[in-house]
C-alpha positions as CSV (number, residue, x, y, z in Angstrom):
1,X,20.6,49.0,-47.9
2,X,18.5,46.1,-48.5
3,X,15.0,46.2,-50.4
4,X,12.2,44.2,-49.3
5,X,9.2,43.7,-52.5
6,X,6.0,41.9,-52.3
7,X,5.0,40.1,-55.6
8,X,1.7,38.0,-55.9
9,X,1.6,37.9,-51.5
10,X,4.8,36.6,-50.9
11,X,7.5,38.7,-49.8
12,X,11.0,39.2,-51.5
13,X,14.0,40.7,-50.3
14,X,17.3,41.8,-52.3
15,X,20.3,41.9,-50.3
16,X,22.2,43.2,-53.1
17,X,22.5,47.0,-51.8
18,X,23.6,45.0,-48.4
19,X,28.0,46.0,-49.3
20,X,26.4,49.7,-49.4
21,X,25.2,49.8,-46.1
22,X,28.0,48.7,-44.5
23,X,29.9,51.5,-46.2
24,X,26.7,53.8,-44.8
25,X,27.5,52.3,-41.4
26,X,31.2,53.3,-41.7
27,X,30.4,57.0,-42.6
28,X,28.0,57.2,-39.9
29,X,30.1,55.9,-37.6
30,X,33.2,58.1,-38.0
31,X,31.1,61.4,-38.5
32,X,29.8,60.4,-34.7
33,X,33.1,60.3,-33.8
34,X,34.4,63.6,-35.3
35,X,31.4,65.3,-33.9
36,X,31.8,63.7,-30.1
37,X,35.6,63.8,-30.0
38,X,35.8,66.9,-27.7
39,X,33.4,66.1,-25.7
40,X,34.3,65.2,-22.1
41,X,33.4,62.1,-21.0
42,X,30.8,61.5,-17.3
43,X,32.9,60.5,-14.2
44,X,32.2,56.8,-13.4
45,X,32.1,55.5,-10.1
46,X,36.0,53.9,-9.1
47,X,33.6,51.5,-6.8
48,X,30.6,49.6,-7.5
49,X,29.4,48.1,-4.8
50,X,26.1,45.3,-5.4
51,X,23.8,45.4,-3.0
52,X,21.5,42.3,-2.7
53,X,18.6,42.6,-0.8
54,X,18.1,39.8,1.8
55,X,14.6,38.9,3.5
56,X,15.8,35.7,5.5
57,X,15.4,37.3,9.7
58,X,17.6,36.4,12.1
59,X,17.1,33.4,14.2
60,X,15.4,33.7,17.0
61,X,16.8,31.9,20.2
62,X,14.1,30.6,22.3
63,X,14.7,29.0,26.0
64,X,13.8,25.3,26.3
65,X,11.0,25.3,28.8
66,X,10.6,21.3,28.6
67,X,12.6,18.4,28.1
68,X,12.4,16.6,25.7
69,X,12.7,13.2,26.6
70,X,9.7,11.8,27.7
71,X,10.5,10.5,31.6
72,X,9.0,6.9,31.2
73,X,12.4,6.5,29.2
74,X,14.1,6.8,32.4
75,X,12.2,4.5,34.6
76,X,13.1,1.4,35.8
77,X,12.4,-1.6,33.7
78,X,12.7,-5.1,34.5
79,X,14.6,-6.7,32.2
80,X,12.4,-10.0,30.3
81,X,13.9,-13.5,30.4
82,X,14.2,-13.2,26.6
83,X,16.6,-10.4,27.0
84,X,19.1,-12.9,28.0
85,X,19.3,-14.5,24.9
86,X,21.6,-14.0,22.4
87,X,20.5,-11.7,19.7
88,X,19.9,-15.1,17.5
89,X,18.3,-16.7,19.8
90,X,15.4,-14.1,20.5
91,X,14.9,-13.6,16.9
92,X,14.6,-17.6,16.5
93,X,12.4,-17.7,19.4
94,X,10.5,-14.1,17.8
95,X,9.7,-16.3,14.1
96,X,8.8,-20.0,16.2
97,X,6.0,-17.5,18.1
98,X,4.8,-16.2,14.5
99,X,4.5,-19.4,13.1
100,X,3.0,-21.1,15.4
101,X,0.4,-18.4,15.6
102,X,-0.4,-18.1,11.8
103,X,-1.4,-21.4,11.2
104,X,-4.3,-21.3,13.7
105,X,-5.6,-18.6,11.9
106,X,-5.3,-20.3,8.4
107,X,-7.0,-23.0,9.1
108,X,-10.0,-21.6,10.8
109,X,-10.2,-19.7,8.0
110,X,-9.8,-22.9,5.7
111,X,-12.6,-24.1,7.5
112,X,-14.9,-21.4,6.7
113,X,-14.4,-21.8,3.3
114,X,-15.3,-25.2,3.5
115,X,-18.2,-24.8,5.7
116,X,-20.9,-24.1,3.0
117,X,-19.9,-27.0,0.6
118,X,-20.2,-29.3,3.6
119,X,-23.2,-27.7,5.1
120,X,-25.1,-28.4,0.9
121,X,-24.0,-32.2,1.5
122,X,-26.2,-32.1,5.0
123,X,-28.7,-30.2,4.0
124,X,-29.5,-33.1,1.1
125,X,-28.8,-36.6,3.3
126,X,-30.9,-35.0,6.0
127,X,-34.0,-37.0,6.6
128,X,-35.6,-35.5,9.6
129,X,-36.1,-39.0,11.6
130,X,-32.2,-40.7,10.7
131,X,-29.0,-39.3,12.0
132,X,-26.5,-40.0,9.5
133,X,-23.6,-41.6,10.1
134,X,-20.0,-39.6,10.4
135,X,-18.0,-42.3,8.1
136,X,-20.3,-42.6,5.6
137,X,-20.8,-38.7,5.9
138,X,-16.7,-38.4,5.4
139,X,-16.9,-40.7,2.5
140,X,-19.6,-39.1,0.3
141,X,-18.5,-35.2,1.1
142,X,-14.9,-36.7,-0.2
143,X,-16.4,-37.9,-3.3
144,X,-18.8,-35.2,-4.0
145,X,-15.6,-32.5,-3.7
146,X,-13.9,-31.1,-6.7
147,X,-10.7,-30.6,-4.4
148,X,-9.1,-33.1,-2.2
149,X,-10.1,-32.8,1.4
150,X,-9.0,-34.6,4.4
151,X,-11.5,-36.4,6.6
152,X,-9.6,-34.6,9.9
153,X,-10.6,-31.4,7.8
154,X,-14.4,-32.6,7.6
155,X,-14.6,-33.7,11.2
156,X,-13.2,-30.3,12.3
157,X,-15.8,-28.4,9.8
158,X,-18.3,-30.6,11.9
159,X,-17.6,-29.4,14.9
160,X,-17.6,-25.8,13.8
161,X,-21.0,-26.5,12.6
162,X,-22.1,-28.3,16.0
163,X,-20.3,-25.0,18.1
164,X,-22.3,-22.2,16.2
165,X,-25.4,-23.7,14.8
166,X,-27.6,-25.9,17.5
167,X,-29.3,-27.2,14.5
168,X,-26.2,-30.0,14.4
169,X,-25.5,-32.0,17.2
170,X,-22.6,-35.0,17.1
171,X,-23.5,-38.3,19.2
172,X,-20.7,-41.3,19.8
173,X,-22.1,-44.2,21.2
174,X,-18.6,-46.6,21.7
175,X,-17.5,-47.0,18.3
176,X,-20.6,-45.4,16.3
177,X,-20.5,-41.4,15.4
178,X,-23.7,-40.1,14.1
179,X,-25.1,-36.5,13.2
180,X,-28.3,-35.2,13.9
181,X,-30.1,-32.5,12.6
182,X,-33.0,-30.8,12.6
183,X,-34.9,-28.4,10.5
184,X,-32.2,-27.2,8.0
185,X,-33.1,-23.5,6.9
186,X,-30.4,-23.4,4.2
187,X,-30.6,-19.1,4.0
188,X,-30.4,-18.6,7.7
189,X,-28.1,-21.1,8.7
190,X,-25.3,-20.1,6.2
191,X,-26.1,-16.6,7.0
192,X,-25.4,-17.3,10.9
193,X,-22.5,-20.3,10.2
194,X,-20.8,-17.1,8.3
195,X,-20.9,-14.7,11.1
């Protein structure tokens, strides 16, 4: 056969007996054969039949007790005049609605922002006796600002300060707009003006 031999650790095998075996194998083989020759052979099966187990049940029919649809789908709905417009149309009419609600919203929201940088600008012209004067108001809160800001911007902020703080208070007298206040609390009013 083959010889395995372990020098040093490592082990070494000689595969020069390996032609040998084969001629073993041979012998072997052919005495088996010699021996088992007369021997009769086992009947096999003519069918084989695989069975495969199957654990899926059988469906089960069940009687519909309910319908389905809910019956406010079959009710009577007036149709909306927006219904007679073409499909273009109502989704024209759908994106003029949008937009003409958004804006609203990002403004006010503009004007919060601005609402404290405008409110530190009071706070410091305040003298408790003088009202201070809208246009000259406009003018320095333009100049103090890092980013450009319209004066229609500042006169809305102004009102938003008027409407939730009653510390502000806008007075035109013909041609003249002034703003009073009275006793700034810097912490409390930004804390309600932020609400």
């Amino acid at each position: 056969m083959y010889e395995i031999s372990s020098i040093d650790g490592l082990k070494r095998i000689n595969f020069a007996k390996v032609p040998l075996r084969k001629e073993y194998f041979k012998t072997k083989l052919n005495e088996w054969i010699d021996e088992n020759q007369n021997n009769p052979l086992r009947k096999t099966p003519i069918k084989l039949k695989i069975t495969k187990k199957t654990t899926t049940p059988s469906p089960v029919k069940r009687k519909l007790l309910d319908l389905k649809n809910d019956t406010s789908k079959f009710k009577f709905k007036e149709k909306s005049e927006t219904s007679r417009l073409s499909l273009l149309e109502r989704i024209k009419l759908k994106e003029q609605l949008k937009k003409e609600e958004e804006p609203k919203d990002d403004y006010e929201a503009l004007l919060l922002d601005k609402i404290p940088m405008i409110y530190d600008t009071i706070y410091h012209l305040q003298d408790q006796n003088k009202p201070i004067s809208i246009n000259k108001l406009i003018q320095i809160i333009q100049d103090s600002s890092n980013l450009p800001i319209h004066e229609s911007e500042i006169n809305d902020v102004m009102k938003l300060l008027q409407s939730k703080c009653s510390k502000f208070k806008i007075v035109e007298t013909n041609s003249l707009r002034v703003l009073k206040v009275t006793n700034l609390n810097r912490d409390q009013d930004l804390k309600l003006l932020k609400s």
